[in-house]
MDAnalysis code that builds the backbone (N, CA, C; Angstrom):
import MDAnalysis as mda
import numpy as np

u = mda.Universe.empty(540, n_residues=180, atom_resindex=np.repeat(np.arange(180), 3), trajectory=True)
u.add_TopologyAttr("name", ["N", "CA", "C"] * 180)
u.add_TopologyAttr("resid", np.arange(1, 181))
u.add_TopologyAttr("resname", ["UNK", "UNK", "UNK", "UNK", "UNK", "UNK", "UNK", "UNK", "UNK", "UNK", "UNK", "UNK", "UNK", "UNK", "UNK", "UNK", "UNK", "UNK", "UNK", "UNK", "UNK", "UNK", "UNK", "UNK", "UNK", "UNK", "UNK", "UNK", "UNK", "UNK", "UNK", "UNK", "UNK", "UNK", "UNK", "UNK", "UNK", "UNK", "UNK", "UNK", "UNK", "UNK", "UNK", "UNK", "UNK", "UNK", "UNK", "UNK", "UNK", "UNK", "UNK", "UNK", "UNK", "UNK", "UNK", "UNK", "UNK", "UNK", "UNK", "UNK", "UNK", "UNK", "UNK", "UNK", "UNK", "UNK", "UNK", "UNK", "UNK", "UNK", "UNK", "UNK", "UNK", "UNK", "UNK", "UNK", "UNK", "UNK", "UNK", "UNK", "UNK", "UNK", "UNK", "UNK", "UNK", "UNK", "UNK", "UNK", "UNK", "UNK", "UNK", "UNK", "UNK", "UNK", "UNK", "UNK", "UNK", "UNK", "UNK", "UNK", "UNK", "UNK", "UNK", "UNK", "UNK", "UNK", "UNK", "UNK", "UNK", "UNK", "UNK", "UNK", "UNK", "UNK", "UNK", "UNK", "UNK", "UNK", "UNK", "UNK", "UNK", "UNK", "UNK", "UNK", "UNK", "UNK", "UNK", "UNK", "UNK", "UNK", "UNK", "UNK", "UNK", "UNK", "UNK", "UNK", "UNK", "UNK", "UNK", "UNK", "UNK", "UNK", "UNK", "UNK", "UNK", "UNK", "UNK", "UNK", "UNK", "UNK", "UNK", "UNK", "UNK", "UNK", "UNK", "UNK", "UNK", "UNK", "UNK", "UNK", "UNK", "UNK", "UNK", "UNK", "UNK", "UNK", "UNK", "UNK", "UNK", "UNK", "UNK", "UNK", "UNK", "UNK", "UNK", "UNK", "UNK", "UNK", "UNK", "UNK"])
u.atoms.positions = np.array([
    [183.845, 130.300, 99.346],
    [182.990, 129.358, 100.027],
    [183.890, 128.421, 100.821],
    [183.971, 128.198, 102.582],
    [184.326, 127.459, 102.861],
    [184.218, 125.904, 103.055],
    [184.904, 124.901, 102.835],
    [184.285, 124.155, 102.836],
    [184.998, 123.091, 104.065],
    [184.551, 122.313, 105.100],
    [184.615, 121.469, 106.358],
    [184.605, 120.437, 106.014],
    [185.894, 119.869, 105.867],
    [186.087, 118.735, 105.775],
    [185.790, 117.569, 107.329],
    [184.506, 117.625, 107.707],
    [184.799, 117.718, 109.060],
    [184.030, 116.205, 109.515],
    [183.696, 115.394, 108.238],
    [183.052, 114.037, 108.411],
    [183.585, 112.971, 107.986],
    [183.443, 111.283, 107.937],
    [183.465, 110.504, 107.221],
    [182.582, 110.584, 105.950],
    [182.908, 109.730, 105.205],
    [182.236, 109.614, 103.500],
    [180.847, 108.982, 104.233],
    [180.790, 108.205, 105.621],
    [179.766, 107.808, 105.898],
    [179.023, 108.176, 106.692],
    [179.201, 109.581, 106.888],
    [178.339, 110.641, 107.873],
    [179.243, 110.606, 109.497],
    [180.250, 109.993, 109.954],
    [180.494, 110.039, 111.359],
    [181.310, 111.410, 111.260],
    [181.255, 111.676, 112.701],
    [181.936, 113.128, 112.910],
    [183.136, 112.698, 113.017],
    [184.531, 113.496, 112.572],
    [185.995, 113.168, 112.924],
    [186.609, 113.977, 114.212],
    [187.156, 113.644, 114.444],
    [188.436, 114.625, 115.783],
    [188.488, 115.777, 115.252],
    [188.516, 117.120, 115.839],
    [188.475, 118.595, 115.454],
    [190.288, 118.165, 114.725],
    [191.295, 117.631, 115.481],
    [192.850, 117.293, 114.999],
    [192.777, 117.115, 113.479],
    [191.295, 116.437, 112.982],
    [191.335, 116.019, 111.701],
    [190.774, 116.408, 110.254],
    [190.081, 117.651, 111.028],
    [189.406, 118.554, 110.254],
    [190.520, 119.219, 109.136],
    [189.671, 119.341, 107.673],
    [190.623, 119.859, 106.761],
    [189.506, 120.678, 106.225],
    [190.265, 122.009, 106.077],
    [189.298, 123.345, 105.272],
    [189.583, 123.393, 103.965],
    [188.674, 123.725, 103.445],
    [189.269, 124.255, 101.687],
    [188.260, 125.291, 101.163],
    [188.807, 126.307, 101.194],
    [188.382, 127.663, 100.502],
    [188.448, 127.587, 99.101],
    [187.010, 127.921, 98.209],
    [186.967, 127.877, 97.251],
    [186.096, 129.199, 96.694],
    [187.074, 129.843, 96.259],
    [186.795, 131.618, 95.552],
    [186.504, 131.615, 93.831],
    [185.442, 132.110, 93.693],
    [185.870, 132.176, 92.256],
    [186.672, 133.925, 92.095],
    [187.322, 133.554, 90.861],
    [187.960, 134.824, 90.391],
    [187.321, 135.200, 88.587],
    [188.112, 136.144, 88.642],
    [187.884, 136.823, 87.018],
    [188.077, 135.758, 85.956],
    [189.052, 135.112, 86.572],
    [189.577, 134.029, 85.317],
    [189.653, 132.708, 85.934],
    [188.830, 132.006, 86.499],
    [188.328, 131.213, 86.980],
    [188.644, 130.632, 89.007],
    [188.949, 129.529, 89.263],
    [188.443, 129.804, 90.683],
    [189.620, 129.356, 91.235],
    [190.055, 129.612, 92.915],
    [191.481, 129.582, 93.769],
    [190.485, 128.696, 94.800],
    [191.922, 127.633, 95.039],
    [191.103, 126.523, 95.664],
    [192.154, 126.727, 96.984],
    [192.188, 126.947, 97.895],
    [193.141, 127.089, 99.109],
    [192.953, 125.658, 100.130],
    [193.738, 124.814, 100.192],
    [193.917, 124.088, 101.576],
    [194.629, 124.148, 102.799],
    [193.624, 123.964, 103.674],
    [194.494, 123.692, 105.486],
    [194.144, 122.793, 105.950],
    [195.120, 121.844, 105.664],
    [194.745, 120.308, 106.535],
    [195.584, 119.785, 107.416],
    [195.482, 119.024, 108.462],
    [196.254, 118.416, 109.220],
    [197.916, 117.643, 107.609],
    [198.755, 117.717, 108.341],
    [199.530, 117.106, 107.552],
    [199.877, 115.058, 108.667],
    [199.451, 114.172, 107.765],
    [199.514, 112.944, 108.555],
    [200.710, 112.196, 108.241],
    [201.253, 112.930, 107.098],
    [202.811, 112.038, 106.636],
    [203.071, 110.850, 106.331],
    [201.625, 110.859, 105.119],
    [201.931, 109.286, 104.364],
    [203.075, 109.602, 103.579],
    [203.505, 108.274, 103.047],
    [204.413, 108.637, 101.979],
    [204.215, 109.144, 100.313],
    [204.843, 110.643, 100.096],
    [204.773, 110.856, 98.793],
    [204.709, 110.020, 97.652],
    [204.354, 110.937, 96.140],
    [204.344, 110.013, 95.225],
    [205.644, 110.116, 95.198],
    [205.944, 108.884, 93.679],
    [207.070, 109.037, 93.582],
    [206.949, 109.834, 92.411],
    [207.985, 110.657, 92.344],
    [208.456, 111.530, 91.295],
    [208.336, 112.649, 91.991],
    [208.523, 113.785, 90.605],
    [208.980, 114.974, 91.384],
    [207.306, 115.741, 91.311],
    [206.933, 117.173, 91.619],
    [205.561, 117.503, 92.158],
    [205.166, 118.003, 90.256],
    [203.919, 118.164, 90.442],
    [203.603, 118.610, 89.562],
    [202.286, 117.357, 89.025],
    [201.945, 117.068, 88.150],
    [200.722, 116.358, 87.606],
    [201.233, 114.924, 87.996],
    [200.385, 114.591, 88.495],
    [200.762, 112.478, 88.822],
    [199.503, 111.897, 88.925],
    [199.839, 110.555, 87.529],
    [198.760, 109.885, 87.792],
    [198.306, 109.409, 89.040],
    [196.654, 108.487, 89.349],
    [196.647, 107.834, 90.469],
    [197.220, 108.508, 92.010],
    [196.820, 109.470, 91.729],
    [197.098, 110.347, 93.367],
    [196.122, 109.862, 94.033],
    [194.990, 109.591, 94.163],
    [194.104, 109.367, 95.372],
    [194.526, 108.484, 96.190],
    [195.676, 107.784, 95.392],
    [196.156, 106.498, 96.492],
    [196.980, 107.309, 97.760],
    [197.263, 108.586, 97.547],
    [198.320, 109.253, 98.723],
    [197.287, 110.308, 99.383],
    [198.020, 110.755, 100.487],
    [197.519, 111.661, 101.326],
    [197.092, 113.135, 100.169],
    [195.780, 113.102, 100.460],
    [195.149, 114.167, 99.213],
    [194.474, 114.878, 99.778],
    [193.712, 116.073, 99.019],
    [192.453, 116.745, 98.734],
    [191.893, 116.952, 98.191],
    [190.951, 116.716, 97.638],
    [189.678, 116.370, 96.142],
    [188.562, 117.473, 96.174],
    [188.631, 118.393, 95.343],
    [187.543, 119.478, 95.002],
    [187.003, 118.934, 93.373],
    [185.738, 118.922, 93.393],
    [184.903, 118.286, 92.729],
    [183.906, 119.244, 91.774],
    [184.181, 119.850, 90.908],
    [182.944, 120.815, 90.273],
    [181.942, 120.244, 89.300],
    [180.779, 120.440, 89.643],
    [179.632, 119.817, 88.615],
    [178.679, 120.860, 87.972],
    [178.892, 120.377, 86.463],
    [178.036, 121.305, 85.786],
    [176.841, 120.931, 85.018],
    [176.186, 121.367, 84.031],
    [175.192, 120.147, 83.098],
    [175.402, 118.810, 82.966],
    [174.471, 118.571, 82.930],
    [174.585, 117.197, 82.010],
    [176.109, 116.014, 82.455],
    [176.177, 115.814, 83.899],
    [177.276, 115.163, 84.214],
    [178.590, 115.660, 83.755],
    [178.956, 116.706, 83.446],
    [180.028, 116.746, 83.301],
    [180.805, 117.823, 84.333],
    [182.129, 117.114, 84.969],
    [182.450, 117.737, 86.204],
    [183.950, 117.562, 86.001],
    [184.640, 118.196, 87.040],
    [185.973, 118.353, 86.816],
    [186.598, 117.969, 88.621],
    [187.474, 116.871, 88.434],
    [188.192, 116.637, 89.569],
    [189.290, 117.382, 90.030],
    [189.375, 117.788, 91.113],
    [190.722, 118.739, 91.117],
    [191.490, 117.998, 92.163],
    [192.277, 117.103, 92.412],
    [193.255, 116.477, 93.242],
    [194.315, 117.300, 93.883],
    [194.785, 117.455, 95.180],
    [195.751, 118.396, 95.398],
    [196.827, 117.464, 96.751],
    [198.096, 117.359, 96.484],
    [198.441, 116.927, 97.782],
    [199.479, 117.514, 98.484],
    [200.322, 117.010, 99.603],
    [200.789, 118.496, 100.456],
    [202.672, 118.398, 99.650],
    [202.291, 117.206, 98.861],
    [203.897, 117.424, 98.333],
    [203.896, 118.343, 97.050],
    [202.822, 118.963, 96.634],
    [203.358, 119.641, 95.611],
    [202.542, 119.235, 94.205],
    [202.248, 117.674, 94.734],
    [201.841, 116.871, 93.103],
    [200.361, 117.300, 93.181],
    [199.736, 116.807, 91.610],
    [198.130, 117.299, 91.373],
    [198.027, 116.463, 90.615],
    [196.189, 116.040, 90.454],
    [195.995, 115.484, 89.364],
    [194.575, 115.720, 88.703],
    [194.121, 116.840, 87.414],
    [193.033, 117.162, 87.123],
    [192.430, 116.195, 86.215],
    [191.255, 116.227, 86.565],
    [190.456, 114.783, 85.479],
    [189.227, 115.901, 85.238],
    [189.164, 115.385, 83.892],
    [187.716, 116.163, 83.227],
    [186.951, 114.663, 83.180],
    [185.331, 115.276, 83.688],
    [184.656, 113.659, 83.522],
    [183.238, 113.979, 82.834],
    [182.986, 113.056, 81.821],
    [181.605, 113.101, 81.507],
    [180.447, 111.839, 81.806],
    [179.943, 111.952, 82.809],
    [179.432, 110.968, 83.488],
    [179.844, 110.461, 84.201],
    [179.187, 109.399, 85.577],
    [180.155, 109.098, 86.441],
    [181.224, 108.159, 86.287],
    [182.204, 108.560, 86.911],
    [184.000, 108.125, 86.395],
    [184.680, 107.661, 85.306],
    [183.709, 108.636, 84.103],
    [184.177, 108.356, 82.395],
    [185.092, 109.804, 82.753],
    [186.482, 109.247, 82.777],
    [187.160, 110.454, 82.506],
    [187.358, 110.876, 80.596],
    [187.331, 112.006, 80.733],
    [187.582, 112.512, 78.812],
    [188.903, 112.822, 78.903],
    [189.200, 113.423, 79.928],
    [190.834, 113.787, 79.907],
    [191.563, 113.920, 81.205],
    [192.367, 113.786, 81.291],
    [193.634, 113.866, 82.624],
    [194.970, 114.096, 81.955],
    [195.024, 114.879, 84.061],
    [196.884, 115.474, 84.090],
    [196.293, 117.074, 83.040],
    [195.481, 117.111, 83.269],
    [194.972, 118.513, 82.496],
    [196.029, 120.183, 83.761],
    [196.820, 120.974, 83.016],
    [197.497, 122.246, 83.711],
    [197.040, 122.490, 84.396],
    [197.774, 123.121, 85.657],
    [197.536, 123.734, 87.051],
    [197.995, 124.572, 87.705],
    [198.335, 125.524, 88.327],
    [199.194, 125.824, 88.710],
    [199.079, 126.047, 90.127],
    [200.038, 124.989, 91.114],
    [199.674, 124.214, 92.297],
    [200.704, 124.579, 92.895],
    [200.958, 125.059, 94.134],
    [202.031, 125.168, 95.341],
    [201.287, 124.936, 96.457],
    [202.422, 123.818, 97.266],
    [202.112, 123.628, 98.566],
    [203.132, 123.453, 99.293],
    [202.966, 123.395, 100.816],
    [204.238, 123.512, 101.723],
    [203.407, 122.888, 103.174],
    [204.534, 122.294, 103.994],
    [204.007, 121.534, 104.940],
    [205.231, 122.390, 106.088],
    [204.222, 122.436, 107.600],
    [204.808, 123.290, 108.015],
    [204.277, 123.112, 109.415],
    [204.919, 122.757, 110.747],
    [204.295, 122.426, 112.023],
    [203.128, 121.499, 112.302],
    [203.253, 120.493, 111.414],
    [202.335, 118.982, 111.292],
    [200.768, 119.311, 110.548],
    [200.762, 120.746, 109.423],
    [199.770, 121.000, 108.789],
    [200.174, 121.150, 107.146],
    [199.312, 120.856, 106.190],
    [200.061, 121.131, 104.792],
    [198.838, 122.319, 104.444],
    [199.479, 123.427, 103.327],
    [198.672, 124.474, 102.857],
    [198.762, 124.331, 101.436],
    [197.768, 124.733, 100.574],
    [198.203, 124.100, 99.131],
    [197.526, 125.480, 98.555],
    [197.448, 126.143, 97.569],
    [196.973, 126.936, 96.323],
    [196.871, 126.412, 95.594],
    [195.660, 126.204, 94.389],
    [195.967, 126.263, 93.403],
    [194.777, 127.436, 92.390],
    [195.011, 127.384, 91.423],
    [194.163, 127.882, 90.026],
    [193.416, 127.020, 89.104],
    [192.228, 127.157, 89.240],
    [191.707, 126.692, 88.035],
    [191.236, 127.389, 87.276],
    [191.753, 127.336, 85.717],
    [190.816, 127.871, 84.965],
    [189.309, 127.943, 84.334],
    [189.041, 128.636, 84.053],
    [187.487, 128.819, 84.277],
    [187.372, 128.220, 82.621],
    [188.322, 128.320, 81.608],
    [188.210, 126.591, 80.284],
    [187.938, 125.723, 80.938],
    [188.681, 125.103, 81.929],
    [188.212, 124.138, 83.077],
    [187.351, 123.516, 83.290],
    [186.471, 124.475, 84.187],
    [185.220, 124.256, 84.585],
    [184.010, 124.153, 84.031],
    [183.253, 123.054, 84.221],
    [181.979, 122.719, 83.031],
    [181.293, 123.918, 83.021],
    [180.131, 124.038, 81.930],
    [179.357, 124.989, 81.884],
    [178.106, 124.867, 82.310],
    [177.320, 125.238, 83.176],
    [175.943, 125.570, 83.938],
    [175.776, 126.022, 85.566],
    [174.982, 125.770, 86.250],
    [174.728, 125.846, 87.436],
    [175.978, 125.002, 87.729],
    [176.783, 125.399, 88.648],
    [177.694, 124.682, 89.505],
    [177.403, 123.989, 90.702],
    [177.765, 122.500, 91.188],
    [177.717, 122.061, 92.401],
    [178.661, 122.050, 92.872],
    [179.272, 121.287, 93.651],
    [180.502, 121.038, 94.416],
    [180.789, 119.957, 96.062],
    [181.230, 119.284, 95.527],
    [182.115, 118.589, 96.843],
    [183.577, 118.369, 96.948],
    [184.093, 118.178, 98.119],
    [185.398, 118.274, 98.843],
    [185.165, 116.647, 99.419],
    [186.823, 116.384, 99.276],
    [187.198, 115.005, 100.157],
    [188.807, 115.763, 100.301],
    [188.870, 114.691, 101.333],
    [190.096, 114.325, 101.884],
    [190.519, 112.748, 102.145],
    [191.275, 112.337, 101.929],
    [192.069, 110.878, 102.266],
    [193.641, 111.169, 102.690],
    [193.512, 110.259, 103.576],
    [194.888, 109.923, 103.892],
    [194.964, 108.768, 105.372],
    [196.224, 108.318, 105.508],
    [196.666, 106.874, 106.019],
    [196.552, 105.766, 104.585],
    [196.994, 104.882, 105.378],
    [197.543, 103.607, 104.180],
    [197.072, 102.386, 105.064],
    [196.378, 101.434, 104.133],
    [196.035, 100.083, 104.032],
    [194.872, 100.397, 105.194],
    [194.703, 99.315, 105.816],
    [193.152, 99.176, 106.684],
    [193.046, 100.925, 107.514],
    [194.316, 101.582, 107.707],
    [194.011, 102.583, 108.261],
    [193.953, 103.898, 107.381],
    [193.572, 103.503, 106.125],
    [193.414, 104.810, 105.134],
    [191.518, 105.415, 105.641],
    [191.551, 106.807, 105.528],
    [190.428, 107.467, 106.197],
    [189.917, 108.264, 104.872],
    [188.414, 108.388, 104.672],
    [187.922, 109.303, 103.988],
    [186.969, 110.335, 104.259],
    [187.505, 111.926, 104.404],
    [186.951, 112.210, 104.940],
    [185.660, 113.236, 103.632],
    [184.807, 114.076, 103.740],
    [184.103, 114.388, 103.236],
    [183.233, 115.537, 103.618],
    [183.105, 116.591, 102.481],
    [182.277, 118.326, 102.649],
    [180.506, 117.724, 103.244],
    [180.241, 116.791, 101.719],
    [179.258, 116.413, 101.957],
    [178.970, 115.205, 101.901],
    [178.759, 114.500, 103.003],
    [179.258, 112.880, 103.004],
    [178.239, 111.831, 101.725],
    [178.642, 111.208, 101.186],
    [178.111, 110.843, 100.103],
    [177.402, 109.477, 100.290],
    [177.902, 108.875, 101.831],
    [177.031, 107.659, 101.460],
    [177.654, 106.151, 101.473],
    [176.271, 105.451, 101.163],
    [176.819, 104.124, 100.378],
    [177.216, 102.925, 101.559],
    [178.015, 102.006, 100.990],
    [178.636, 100.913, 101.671],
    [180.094, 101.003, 101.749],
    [180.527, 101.591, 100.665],
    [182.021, 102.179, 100.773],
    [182.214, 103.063, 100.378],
    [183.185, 104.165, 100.428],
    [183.859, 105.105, 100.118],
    [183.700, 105.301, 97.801],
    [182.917, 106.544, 97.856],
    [182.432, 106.854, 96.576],
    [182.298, 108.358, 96.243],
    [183.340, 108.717, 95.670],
    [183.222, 110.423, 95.990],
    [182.665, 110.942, 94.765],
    [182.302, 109.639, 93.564],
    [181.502, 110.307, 92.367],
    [180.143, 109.911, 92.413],
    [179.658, 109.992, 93.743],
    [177.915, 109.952, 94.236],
    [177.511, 111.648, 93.762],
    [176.910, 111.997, 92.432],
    [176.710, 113.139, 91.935],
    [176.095, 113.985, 92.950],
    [174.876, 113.012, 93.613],
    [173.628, 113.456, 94.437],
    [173.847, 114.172, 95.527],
    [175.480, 114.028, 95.913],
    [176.059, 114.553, 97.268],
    [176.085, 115.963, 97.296],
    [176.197, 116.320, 95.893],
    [177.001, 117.652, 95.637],
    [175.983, 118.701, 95.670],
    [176.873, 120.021, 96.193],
    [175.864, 120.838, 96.837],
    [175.993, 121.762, 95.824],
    [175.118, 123.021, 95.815],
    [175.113, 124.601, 95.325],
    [176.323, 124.983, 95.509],
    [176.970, 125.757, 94.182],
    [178.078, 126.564, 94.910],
    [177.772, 128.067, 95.054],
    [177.168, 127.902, 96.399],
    [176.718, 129.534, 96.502],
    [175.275, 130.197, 95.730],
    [175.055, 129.226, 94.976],
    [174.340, 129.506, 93.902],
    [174.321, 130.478, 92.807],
    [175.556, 130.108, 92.894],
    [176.248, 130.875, 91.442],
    [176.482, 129.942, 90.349],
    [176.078, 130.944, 89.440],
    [176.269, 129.957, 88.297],
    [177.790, 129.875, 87.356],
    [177.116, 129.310, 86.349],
    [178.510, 128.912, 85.415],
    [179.801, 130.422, 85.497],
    [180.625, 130.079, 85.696],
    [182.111, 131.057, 85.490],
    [182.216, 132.036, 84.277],
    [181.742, 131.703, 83.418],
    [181.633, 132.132, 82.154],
    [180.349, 132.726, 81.726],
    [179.849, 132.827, 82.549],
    [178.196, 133.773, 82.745],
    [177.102, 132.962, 81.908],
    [177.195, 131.627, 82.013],
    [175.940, 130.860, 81.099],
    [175.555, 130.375, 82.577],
    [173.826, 129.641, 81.977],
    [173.697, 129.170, 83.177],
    [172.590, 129.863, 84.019],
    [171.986, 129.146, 84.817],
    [171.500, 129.898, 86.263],
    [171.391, 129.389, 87.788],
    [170.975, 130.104, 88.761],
    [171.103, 129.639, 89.960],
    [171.146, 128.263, 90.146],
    [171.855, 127.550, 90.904],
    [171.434, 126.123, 91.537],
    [170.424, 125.904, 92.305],
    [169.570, 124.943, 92.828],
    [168.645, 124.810, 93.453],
    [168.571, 125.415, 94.995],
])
């Protein structure tokens, strides 16, 4: 399922320059999240790549899975390499973070490409939804962009209501049925 990163969080259209894609496949053993985004060259976290708290503060990509009963899984991805998975039950009660990944990315002619894996333990159990963000720039010029724009007065990417069908497929693990 592709997904167009191709708005503000508050419905405006962005520059085609600013558009970020993210392909989201499920597999046998759960789902491959692929990014192509402009690369804007905020500054990395610090440390080396791999799980880091508080990533949304850097140039990111946010895939969002929702299953029963509020419980959804954040998937954070950025073009240096770092990630950060949050399991949530209800909106922004995380149960757990820095949950395994296995994440590669590379930046390459002013665009970053990222892979990763999620496992389908992972992912909640029922009808699946789904939204995509993107952020990046720093201080008054940080931008949010959004699959399905969510709204509001400010920038809120755990607006449940945003989130769409994935495909209308259900749970990974064969429980579950169609989404609406």
């Amino acid at each position: 399922m592709e997904l167009r990163l191709a708005r503000t969080w508050d419905d405006r259209v962005v520059p085609p320059a600013e558009v970020a894609t993210v392909d989201v496949s499920r597999r046998d053993d759960g789902f491959e999240i692929s990014v192509d985004a402009p690369f804007f060259g905020d500054p990395p976290p610090v440390g080396p790549p791999g799980s880091t708290p508080e990533l949304w503060q850097h140039e990111v990509v946010e895939v969002f899975f929702l299953g029963d009963d509020t419980r959804y899984l954040e998937v954070e991805l950025s073009p240096h390499g770092h990630h950060l998975v949050l399991e949530l039950h209800g909106v922004r009660c995380v149960t757990r973070e820095g949950l395994p990944l296995r994440y590669a990315a590379s930046i390459r002619a002013g665009r970053w490409r990222g892979r990763a894996s999620v496992p389908s333990a992972l992912v909640p159990p029922g009808p699946l939804r789904i939204n995509a963000f993107a952020m990046h720039g720093v201080a008054a010029g940080r931008r949010y962009l959004a699959w399905r724009a969510p709204g509001g007065s400010q920038p809120n990417f755990h607006r449940l209501d945003a989130f769409r069908p994935f495909n209308g497929d259900d749970d990974p693990r064969g429980r579950g049925s169609p989404g609406d």
